[in-house]
C-alpha positions in Angstrom: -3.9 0.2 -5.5 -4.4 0.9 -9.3 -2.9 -1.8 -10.8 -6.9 -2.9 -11.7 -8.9 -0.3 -14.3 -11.2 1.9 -12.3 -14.3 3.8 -13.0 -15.1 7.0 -12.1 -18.3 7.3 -9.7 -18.5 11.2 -9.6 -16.8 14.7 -10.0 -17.2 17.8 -8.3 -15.7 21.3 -8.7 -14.0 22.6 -5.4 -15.1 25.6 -3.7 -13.0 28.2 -2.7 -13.2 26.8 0.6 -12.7 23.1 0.2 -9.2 24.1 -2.3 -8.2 26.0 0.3 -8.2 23.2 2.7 -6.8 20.9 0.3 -3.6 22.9 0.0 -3.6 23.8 3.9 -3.1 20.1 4.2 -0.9 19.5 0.8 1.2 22.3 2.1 1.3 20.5 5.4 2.4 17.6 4.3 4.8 18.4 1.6 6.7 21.6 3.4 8.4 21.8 -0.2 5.0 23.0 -2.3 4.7 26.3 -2.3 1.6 28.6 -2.9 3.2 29.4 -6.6 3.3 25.7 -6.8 0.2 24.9 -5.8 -1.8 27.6 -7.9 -0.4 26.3 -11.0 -1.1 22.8 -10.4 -4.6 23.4 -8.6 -6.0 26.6 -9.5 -8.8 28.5 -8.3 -12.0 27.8 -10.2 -10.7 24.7 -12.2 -9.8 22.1 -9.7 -12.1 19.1 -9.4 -12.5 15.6 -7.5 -13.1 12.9 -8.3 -14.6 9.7 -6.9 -13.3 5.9 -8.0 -15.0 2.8 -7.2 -12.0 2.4 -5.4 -12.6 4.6 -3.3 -10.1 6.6 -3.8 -10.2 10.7 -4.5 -8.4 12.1 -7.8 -7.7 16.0 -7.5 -7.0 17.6 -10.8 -7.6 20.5 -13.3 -10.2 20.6 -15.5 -9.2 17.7 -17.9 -5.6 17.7 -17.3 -4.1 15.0 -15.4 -4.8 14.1 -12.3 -2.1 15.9 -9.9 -2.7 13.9 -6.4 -5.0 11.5 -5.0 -6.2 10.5 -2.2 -6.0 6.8 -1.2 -9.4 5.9 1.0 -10.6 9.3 1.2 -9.5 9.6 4.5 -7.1 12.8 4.2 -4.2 10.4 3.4 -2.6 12.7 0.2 0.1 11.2 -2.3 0.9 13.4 -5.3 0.5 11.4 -9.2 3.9 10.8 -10.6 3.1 12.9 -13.4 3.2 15.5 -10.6 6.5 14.5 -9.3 8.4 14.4 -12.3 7.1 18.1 -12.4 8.5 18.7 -9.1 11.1 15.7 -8.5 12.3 17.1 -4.8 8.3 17.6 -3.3 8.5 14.3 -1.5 11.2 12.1 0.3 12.7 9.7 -0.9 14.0 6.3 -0.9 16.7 4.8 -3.7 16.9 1.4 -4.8 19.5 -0.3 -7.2 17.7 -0.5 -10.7 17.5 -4.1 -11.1 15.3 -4.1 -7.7 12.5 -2.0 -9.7 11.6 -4.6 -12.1 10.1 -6.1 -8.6 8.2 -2.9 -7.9 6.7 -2.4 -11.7 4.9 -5.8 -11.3 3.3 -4.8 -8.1 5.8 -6.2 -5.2 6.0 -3.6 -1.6 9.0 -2.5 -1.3 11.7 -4.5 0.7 14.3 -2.7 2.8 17.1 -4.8 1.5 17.0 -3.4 -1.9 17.5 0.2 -0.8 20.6 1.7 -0.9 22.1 3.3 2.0 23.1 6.8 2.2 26.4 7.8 2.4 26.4 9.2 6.0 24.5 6.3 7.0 20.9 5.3 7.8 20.9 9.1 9.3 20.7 10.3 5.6 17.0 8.4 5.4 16.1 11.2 7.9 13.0 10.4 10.2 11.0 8.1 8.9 7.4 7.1 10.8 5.0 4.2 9.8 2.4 6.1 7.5 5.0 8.7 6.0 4.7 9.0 2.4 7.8 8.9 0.4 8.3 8.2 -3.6 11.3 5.4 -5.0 13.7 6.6 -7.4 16.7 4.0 -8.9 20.2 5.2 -8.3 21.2 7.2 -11.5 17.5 8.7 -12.5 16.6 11.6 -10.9 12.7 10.3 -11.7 10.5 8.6 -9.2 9.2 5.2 -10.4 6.5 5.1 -7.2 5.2 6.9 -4.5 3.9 4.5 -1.2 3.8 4.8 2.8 6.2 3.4 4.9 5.3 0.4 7.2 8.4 0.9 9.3 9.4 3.4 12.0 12.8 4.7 12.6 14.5 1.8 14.7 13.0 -0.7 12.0 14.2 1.2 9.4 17.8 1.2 10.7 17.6 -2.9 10.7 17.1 -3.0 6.9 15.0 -6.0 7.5 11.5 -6.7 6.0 9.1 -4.5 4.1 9.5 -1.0 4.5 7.3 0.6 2.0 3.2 -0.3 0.7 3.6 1.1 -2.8 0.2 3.0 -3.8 1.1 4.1 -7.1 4.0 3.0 -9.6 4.8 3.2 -13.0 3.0 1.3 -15.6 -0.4 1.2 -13.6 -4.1 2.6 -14.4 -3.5 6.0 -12.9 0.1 6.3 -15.0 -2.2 5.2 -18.3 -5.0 7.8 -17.3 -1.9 10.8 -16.9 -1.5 10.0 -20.3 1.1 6.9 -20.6 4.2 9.7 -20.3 7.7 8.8 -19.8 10.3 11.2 -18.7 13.5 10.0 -19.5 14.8 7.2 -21.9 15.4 5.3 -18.6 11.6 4.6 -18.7 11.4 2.2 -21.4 9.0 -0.9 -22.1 11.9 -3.2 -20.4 11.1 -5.0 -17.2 13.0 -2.6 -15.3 13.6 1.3 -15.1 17.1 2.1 -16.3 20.0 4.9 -15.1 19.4 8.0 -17.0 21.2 11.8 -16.5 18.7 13.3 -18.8 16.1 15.8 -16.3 14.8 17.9 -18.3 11.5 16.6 -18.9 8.2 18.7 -19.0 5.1 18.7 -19.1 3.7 17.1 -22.5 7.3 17.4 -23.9 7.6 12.8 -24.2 3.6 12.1 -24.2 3.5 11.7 -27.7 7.0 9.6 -27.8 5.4 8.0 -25.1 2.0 7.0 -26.7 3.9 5.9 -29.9 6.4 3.6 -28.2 4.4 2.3 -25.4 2.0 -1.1 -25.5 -1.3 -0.8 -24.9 -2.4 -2.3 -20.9 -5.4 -3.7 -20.1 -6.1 -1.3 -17.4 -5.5 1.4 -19.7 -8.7 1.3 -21.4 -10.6 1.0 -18.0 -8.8 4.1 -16.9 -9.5 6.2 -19.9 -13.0 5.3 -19.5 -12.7 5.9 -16.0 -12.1 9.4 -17.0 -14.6 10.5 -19.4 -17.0 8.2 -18.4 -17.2 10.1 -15.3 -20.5 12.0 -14.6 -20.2 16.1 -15.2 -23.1 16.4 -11.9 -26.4 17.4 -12.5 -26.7 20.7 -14.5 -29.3 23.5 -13.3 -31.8 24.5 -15.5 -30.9 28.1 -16.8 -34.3 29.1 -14.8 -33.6 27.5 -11.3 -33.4 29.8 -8.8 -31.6 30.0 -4.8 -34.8 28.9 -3.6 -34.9 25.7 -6.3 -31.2 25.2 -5.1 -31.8 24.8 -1.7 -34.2 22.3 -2.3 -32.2 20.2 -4.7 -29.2 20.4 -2.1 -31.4 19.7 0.9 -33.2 16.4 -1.3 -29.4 15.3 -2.0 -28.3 15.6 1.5 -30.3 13.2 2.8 -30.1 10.6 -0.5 -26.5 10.6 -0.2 -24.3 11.9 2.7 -27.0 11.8 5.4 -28.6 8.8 4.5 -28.6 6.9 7.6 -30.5 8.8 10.7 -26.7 7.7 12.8 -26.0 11.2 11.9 -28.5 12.9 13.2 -29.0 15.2 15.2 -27.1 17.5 13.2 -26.9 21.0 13.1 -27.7 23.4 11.2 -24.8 25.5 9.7 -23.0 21.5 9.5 -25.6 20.4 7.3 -25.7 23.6 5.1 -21.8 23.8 4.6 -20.6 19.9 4.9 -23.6 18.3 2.8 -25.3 20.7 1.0 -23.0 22.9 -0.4 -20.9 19.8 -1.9 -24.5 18.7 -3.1 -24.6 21.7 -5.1 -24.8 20.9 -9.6 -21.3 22.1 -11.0 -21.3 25.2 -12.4 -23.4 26.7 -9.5 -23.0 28.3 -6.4 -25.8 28.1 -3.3 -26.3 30.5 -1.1 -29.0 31.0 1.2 -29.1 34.9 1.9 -29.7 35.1 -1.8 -32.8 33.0 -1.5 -36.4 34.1 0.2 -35.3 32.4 3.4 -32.8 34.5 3.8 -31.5 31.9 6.4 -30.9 28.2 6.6 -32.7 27.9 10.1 -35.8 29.8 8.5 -35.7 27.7 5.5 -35.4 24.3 8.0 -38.1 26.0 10.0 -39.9 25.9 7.1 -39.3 22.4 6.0 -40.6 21.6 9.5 -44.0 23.0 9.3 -44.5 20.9 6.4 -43.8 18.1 9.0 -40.7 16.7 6.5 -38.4 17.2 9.5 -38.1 17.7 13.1 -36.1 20.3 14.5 -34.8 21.7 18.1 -33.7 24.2 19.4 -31.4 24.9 21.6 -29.7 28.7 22.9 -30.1 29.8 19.5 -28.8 26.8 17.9 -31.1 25.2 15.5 -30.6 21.0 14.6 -32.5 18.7 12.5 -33.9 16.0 14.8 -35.5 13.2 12.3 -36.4 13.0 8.7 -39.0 11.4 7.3 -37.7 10.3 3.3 -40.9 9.2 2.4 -43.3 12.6 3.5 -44.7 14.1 0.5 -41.9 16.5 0.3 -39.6 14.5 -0.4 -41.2 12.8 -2.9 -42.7 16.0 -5.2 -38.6 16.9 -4.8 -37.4 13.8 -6.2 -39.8 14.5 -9.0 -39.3 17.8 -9.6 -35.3 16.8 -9.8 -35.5 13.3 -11.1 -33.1 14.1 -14.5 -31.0 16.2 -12.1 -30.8 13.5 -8.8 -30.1 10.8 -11.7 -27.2 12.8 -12.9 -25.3 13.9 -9.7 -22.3 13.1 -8.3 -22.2 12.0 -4.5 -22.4 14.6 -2.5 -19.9 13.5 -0.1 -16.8 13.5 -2.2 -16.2 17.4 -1.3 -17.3 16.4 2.5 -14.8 14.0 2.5 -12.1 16.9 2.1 -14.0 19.8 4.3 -11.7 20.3 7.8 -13.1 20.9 11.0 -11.7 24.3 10.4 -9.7 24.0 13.6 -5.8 23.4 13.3 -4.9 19.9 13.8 -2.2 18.8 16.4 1.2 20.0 16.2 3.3 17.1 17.0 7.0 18.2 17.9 9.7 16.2 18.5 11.9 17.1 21.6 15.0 15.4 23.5 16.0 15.2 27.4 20.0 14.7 27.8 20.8 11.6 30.0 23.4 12.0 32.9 26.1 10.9 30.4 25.6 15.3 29.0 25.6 16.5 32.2 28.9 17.9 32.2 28.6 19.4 28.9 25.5 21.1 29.5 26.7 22.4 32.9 29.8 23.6 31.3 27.7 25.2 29.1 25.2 27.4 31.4 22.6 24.5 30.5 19.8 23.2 32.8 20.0 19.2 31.9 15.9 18.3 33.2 14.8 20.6 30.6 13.7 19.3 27.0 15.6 20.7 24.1 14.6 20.9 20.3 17.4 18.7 18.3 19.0 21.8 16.6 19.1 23.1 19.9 21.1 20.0 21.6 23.4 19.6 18.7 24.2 23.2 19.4 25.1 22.9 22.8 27.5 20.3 22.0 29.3 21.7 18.9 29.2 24.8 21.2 31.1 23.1 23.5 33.5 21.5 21.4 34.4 25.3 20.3 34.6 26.6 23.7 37.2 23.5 23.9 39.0 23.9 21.2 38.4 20.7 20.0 37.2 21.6 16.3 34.7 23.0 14.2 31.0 21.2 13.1 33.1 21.3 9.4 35.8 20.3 10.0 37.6 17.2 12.3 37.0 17.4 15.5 39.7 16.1 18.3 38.6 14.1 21.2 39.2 14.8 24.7 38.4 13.0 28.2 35.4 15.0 28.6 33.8 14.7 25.0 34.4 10.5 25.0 32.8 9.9 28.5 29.9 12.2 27.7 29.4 10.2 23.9 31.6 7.2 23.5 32.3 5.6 27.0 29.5 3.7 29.0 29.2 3.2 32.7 30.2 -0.2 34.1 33.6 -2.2 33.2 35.1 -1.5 29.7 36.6 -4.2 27.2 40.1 -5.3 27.8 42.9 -3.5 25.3 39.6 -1.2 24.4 40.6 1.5 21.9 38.7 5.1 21.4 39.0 7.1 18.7 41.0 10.4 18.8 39.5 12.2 15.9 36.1 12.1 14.6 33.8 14.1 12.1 30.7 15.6 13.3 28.4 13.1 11.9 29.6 10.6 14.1 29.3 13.1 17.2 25.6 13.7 16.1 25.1 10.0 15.9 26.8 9.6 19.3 25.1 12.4 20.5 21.1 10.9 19.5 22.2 7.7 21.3 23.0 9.9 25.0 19.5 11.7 24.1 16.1 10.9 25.8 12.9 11.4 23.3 10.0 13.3 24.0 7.4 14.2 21.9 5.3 17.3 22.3 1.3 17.3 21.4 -0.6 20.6 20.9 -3.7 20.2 20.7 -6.5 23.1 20.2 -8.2 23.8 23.0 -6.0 22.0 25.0 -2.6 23.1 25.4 0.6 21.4 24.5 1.1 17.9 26.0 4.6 16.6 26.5 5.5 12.4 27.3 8.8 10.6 27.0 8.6 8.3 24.0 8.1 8.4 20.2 4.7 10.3 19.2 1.6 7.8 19.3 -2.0 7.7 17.5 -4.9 7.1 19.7 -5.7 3.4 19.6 -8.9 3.2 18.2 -10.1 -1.3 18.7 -13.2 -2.4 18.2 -14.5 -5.8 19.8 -17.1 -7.5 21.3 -17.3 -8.0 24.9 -20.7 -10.5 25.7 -23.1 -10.4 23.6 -21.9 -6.5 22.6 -20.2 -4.6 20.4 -17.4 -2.4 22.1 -15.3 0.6 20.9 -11.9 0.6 23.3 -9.8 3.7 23.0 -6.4 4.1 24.4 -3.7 6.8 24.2 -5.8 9.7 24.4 -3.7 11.1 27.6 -1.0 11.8 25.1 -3.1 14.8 23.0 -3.9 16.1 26.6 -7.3 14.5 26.8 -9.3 13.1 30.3 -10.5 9.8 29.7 -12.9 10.4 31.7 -14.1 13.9 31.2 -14.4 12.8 27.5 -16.6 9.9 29.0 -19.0 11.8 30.2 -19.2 14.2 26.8 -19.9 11.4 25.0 -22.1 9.6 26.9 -24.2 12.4 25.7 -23.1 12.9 22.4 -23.5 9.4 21.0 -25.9 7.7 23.6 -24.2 5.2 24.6 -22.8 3.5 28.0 -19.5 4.5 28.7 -16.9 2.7 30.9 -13.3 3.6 32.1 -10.7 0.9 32.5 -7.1 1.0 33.9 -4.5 0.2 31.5 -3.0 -3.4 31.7 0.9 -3.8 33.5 2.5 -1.8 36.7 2.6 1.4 37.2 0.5 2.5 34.1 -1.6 5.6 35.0 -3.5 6.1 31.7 -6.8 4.5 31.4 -8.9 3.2 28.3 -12.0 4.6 27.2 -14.8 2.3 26.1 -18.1 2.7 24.2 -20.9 0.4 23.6 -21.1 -0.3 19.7 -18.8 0.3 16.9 -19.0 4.1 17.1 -15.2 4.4 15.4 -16.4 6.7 12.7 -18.9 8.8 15.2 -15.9 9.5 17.0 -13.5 10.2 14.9 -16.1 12.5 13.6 -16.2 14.3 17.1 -12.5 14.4 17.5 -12.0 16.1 14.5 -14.8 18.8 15.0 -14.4 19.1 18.4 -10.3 19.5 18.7 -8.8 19.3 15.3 -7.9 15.6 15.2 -7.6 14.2 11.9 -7.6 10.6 11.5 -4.5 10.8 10.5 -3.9 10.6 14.4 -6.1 7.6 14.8 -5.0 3.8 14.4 -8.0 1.6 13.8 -7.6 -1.6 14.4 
C-alpha cells in the first residue's frame, strides 16, 4: 500500500471524543495496548490525522511519527513499525526463515510455505481469521519487518498452501521513509534481505541518525517527506471570530465536504452538529453552540431556515435538515466571508471517518458443543453434553477428568486408558488391521484430539438485540451488489446470525432509504434464513444504518 510516495490531503487535531474512540477500538483490537501505552503514544491534545491520497488515515503526535494508520479509512487499524519495534509483542505474529523476507521487502504477499511452523504445531499460530492483522518477523530478530491481514482462516491456514498474508506495510516503503528511515537492529541493513540479530534494545531515536547516514536515498522517500509537511495545517480562525462565526464556517463546510451529495439527507440534527461539523472545525479551536447566541443547534438551524437556505422538519421534538440549497445567498456571502479559510481546510470527514456510533459493537464469542464421542466424560463429570461450553471450559472438563482418573496431570504425561482413547483417538465404524494407539501422550496432543471431538458455535451479541448463538465459524453479513433487469440491487445475507429479522429490517428500511424492498429464501434444502434485497447500490446507506442503529462496524460486513 505505500510502496508509491503519497501526499498528504489534510490534518486534523482529535477531539477528546474522537481519541477516545480511536483507543476504544485500538484497545479492542490489540488486547496488549494498554491505557499507559496508549497515552504515551497518542496523547490528549496532540494527536492528529491525517488524510493520504491514498486514502488511507495516519494517526500521530504532533510532528512525531506516525504511530498507526488506517488502511481505507474504514476502521481497519494496523500500527506503523516504528510503533512495533516500540512495542514488539502488541500484535501477532507470524515467522518466516530470513531468506524468504527478501521476497516481502520488494513487495510480494506473503506465502504460507515460507513460514515456519511452531513447535507445538499449527496450534502455536493460535486462531487466525481472514482479515486478522498480524506483523512478520524472521526467525532470530525479535523486530517485525511487516505488518498485513491474513487472507486465510483457520482450516487454510493449517494446509500451509497459498497466500496467507496481504502485506500493508513493510520495511523499506514510503511510510518506513516518512518514520524517519530508522533501523533497529544491525539485522536491518541495505542487503536484500533482513538478517538474524539478538540485539533488542532499540529505542526510540537511539539508530535514526545511524540510519539516515547508512541508508540510500528511495524515490518514495522524497514524496513521503513531502507528504508530511506539505500537508495543510486547516484553516486558522481569525483571533476575532467568535461561536457564532464558528458555527457558520462549520455549517458552510459541512455541506462542501462531508454532506455534499443530498443522499444523506435527511439528517438530523445532533448528527450533523457532532459528525460533520465539529470535525469541520479550524485546528486550534473548539465549537460549541451553547457558547454562541443560539444557544442551540436546532435554534441556530431554525434560523438558517427562515433565511430559506434549508428546509427542516420536525418531528416529537426531533429537529432534521430536509434540503439545502448551495447556491441561496447564504451560502454564498459564507463562502466569501471564509474564502482564505474554506481554501485552507482540511476535509472535514477525516475525523467522521473515525466517530463511532457510540453504541458497543458486537461481541463475537467463540463457543464449542461436545459430540457423542465426550459423552462419557462429561457424564462422568456431572456435565450436561447439549450445552455449549467456552474452550477453557471444555479443556477443563477433560484434564479434570484425566485427574479424577488418575491418568496424569495437564504438565506432565498423561497415560491412556479405554475410556480416554474412545472418547479422543478411536472412531466409530471398523478400525485398521494390526492398528496401534498410543499409551502415553502429552496434553497438547489431548487438546488437539480434544478440538477435533468438539462442535463450533459462535456466539453474536448484538446491542439491542441479545446474544445470538449458530453452529459454525463466526460470519460477516454478505453485503452483494448486482443488477437484476434493468436495476441496480443491494442483496444481503447472513443477517439472522447477529439476531436480525430479515424482514422486520425490511420494512425499517423501506422507510429509511426509500426504496422497494423484497425478501428471498436462501438457495439449497432446508435453509431457513432468507436474503434481504434493496433497490440501488445503497451498500454504504446501510452500512451507515447498521452501525448507528446496532453498533455494527463494517468490520462485520463483506462487500462484494
Amino acid at each position: 500500500m505505500f510502496k508509491k510516495g503519497y501526499v498528504a490531503q489534510g490534518q486534523n487535531l482529535l477531539s477528546k471524543k474522537d481519541l477516545k474512540a480511536l483507543k476504544g477500538q485500538l484497545t479492542e483490537l490489540f488486547p496488549s495496548l494498554d491505557e499507559k501505552m496508549l497515552d504515551e503514544i497518542l496523547p490528549e491534545g496532540q494527536a492528529k490525522v491525517v488524510k493520504l491520497d491514498n486514502r488511507c488515515l495516519l494517526y500521530s503526535c504532533g510532528d512525531a511519527a506516525p504511530a498507526f494508520f488506517d488502511s481505507e479509512g474504514r476502521g481497519e487499524f494496523y500500527p506503523t513499525l516504528h510503533t512495533l519495534w516500540q512495542f514488539p509483542h502488541i500484535m501477532q505474529e507470524l515467522t518466516i526463515h530470513p531468506p524468504v523476507s527478501k521476497f516481502v521487502l520488494n513487495g510480494a504477499d506473503l506465502m504460507l510455505p515460507g513460514v515456519l511452523v511452531p513447535a507445538n504445531g499449527v496450534a502455536g499460530f493460535g486462531t487466525v481469521t481472514k482479515g486478522q492483522p498480524r506483523c512478520i518477523k524472521i526467525d532470530g530478530n525479535s523486530y517485525p519487518i511487516a505488518v498485513g491481514r491474513m487472507v486465510v482462516n483457520q482450516t487454510q491456514m493449517e494446509k500451509l498452501k497459498g497466500k496467507g498474508m496481504e502485506v500493508m506495510h513493510v520495511y523499506r516503503d514510503a511510510l518506513w521513509a516518512q518514520c524517519g528511515k530508522v533501523k533497529p537492529n544491525a539485522g536491518f541493513s541495505d542487503e536484500e534481505e533482513v538478517a538474524p540479530c539478538a540485539d533488542s534494545n532499540w529505542k526510540p531515536g537511539a539508530a535514526s541518525a545511524e540510519a539516515n547516514s547508512t541508508a540510500e536515498p528511495t524515490s518514495e522517500a522524497p514524496a513521503a517527506a513531502s507528504a508530511a509537511t506539505a500537508a495543510p495545517g486547516g484553516g486558522k480562525a481569525a483571533d476575532d471570530w467568535t461561536q457564532d462565526d464558528l458555527l457558520d464556517f462549520t455549517f458552510l463546510q459541512a455541506f462542501k465536504q462531508g454532506l455534499a451529495d443530498d443522499k444523506a439527507l435527511p439528517i438530523e440534527a445532533s448528527e450533523l452538529y457532532e459528525k460533520h461539523m465539529k470535525p469541520a472545525r479550524p485546528e486550534g479551536t473548539t465549537l460549541d453552540v451553547k457558547k454562541s447566541s443560539h444557544k442551540q443547534i436546532g435554534k441556530f438551524l431554525n434560523a438558517m431556515r427562515k433565511s430559506k437556505a434549508i428546509d427542516v422538519t420536525e418531528k416529537k421534538g426531533v429537529i432534521h435538515v430536509s434540503k439545502v440549497d448551495r447556491k441561496h445567498k447564504v451560502f454564498v456571502s459564507l463562502e466569501e466571508k471564509f474564502a482564505e479559510q474554506v481554501a485552507a481546510a482540511p476535509v472535514a470527514a477525516v475525523a467522521a471517518a473515525v466517530t463511532p456510533a457510540g453504541l458497543p459493537p458486537p461481541k463475537v464469542t467463540a463457543m464449542w458443543k461436545p459430540s457423542h464421542y465426550l459423552e462419557p466424560i462429561w457424564k462422568a463429570m456431572g456435565k450436561k453434553k447439549d450445552e455449549l461450553y467456552t474452550w477453557d471450559e471444555a479443556r477443563a472438563i477433560v484434564f479434570s477428568y484425566i485427574e479424577q482418573e488418575g491418568l496424569g496431570k495437564p504438565d506432565g504425561p498423561i497415560k491412556m486408558s479405554d475410556g480416554l482413547l474412545t472418547a479422543l483417538w478411536k472412531t466409530a465404524g471398523g478400525q485398521k488391521k494390526d492398528q496401534e494407539w498410543p499409551t502415553e501422550v502429552d496434553a497438547e496432543q489431548v487438546e488437539e484430539k480434544l478440538e477435533d471431538r468438539l462442535q463450533q458455535h459462535a456466539a453474536i451479541d448484538v446491542a439491542g438485540v441479545g446474544v445470538t448463538t449458530r453452529k459454525g465459524a463466526p460470519v460477516n453479513i454478505a453485503i452483494s451488489l448486482s443488477r437484476k433487469g434493468a436495476h441496480n440491487v443491494t442483496r444481503i445475507c447472513n443477517l439472522e446470525a447477529y439476531g436480525l429479522a430479515p424482514e422486520a429490517l425490511g420494512d425499517e428500511l423501506k422507510k429509511k432509504l426509500n426504496c422497494t424492498v423484497y425478501i428471498e429464501d436462501m438457495p439449497g434444502k432446508n435453509v431457513k434464513e432468507k436474503m434481504l434485497q434493496l433497490q440501488g447500490h445503497v451498500d454504504q446507506e446501510f452500512a451507515q444504518f447498521l452501525e448507528q442503529r446496532y453498533g455494527i462496524t463494517k468490520k462485520f460486513l463483506e462487500v462484494k
